[in-house]
N, C-alpha and C positions, 0 to 999 in steps of 0.2 A: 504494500500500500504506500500510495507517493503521501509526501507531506501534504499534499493541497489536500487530496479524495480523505484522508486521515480530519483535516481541519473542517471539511464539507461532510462527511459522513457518520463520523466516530460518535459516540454516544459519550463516550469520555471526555472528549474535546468540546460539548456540548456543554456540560456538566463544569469540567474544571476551568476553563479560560474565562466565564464570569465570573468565578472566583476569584481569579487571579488578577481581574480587574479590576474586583472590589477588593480586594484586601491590598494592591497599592495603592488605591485611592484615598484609603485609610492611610495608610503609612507616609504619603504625601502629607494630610491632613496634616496630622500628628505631629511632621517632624517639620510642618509651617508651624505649627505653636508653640513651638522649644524655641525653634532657630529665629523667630523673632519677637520672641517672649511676650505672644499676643495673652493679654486678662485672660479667661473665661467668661466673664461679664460682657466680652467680645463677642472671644472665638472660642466656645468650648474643647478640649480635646477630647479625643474618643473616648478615653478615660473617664474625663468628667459625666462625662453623657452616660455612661453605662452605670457610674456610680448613681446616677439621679434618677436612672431608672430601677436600680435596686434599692430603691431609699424608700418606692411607692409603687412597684409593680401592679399591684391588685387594683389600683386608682388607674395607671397608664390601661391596663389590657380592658380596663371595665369601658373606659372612655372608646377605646378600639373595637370593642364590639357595636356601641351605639354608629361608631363611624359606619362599620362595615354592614350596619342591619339599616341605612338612609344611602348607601350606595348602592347595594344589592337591590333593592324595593325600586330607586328611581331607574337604573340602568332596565329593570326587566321591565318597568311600566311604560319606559321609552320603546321598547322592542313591540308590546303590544300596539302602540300606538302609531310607531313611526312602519311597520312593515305592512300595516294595511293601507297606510297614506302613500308608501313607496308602488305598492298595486295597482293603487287608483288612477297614480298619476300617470304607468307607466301603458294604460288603458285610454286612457282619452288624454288626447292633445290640449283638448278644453281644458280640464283640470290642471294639466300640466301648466299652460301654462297661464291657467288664476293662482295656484296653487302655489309656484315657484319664487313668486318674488315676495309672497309672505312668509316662504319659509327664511329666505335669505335677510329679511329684513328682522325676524328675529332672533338668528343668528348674529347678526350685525349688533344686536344692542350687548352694551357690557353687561353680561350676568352680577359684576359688582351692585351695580345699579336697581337692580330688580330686586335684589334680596330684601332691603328694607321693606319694600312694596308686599314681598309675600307675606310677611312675618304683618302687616295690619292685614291683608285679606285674610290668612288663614290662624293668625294667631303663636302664641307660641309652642306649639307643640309639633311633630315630625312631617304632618305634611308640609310645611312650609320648605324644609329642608328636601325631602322629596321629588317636588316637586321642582328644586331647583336641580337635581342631578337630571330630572327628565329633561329640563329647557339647554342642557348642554349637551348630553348624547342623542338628542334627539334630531339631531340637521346631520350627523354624520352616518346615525343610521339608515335613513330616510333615502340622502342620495346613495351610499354604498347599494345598497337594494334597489335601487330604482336602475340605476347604470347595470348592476347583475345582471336584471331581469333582461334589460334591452339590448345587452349581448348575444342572446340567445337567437343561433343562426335562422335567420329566414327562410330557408329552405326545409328545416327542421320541424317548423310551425306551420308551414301550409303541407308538408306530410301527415302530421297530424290532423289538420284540417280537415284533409282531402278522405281521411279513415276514419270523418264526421266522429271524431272525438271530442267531448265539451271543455266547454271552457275552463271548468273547475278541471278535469284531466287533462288539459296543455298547461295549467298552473304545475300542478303538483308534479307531474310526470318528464314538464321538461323544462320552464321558468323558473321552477323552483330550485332545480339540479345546474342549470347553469348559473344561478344566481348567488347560491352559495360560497363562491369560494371568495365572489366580493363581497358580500354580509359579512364574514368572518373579519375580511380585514377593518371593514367600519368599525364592527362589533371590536373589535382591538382598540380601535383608537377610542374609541368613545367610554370603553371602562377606564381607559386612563385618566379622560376627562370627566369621569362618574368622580373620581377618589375625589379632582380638583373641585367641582361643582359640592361636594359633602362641605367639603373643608367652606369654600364663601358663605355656603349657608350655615354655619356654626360660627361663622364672625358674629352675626347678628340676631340677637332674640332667641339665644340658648344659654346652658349652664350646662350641657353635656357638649360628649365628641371632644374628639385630639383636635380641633378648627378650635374649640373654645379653651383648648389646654394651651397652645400657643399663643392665643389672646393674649388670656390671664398672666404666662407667663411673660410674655413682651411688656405686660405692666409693668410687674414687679420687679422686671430685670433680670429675671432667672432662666437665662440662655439655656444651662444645661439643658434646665427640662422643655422647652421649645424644642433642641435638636433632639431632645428624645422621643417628643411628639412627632416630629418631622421625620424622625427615623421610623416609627413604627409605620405613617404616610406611604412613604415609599415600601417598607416591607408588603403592607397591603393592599399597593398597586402592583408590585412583581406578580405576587400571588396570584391576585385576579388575572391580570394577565396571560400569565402560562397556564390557568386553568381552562380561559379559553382555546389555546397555541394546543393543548390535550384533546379539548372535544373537537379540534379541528381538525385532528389529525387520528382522531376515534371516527367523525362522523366521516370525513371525505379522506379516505384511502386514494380513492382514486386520481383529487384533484393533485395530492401530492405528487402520485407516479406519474403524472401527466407534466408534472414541472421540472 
């Protein structure tokens, strides 16, 4: 095995090389706050950060489940919503194109901006939060799906056509099979933008979630546990992440053998 097909193929090389790039990124970290003797009130070291997450682990993981049970809820609420509207649109031209420049125009607003707004319509309690993960993965959903679907070769559709097959069987049997392997990649981008959309909406009008542990901490100037709220953020976007990169590679064997 040459070194490339090794670095492209190995399960191993899969596995240890983000390692290896997080753990010098760490060691970069680390030896920036020796070598220029930045505070911690700064720049915390890795050190400190780990130490502030064993000082309150049970507070850190509690706050991390609230995050990850307003990310899960709005990422899958976005999926219900955004893959019917992706259907609609990719069916009539009419829709497509009422339908298009109000998606792009809510996309276009800064989600900063809205969160106030939700937390008086809806109060303070999770939907407000929710509902701000659904207003961020929902434009990525939507076109990833809609572009799948309208890949799906023409020749392939008037075959089915012509073997007076319905409409709901050209969906599921062949728009739905071509359109998957770009829903996945939406669906990728959009849980990362799920964690981000948690976090805005825990700026405002909460006392839970790691969005309100970094607040709090930014007040009172205690860096540490910010990067340790910050670090568990990214832990629990990797996660979701590659749980997706799994069922994508569970549900479409084929799309992979085909790349």
């Amino acid at each position: 095995m040459t070194k490339r097909s090794w670095l492209k193929d190995s399960p191993a090389a899969a596995v240890l090389l983000p390692i290896i790039g997080l753990a010098g990124a760490i060691a970069l970290w680390w030896l920036a706050t020796i070598v220029f003797g930045i505070e911690s009130y700064l720049l915390p070291s890795p050190r400190d950060v780990v130490i502030s997450f064993m000082d309150q682990p049970s507070y850190l993981l509690t706050e991390t489940g609230t995050s990850i049970l307003e990310t899960v809820e709005g990422f899958l609420l976005a999926i219900v919503v955004g893959v019917p509207i992706a259907l609609l649109i990719v069916r009539s031209v009419l829709l497509e194109r009422l339908v298009y420049p109000l998606l792009l125009m809510v996309n276009a607003i800064p989600k900063v901006a809205i969160a106030p707004l939700l937390v008086v319509w809806m109060g303070f309690g999770q939907w407000p939060k929710v509902v701000m993960v659904l207003l961020v993965c929902f434009f990525p959903i939507v076109i990833s799906t809609a572009q799948g679907m309208k890949s799906t070769p023409i020749e392939l559709v008037e075959l089915l056509r012509s073997l007076n097959a319905s409409r709901t069987q050209e969906f599921f049997k062949l728009r739905l099979r071509y359109a998957m392997p770009q829903m996945f990649t939406g669906l990728k981008v959009a849980i990362s933008l799920a964690v981000i959309g948690s976090v805005i909406a825990e700026f405002v009008g909460t006392t839970h979630g790691l969005g309100y542990v970094i607040y709090q901490s930014g007040a009172s100037a205690d860096t540490p546990l910010a990067f340790a709220a910050i670090t568990l953020l990214s832990i629990l976007s990797i996660v979701l992440f590659y749980i997706l990169v799994l069922l994508e590679h569970l549900l479409l064997p084929w799309a992979q053998e085909s790349r």
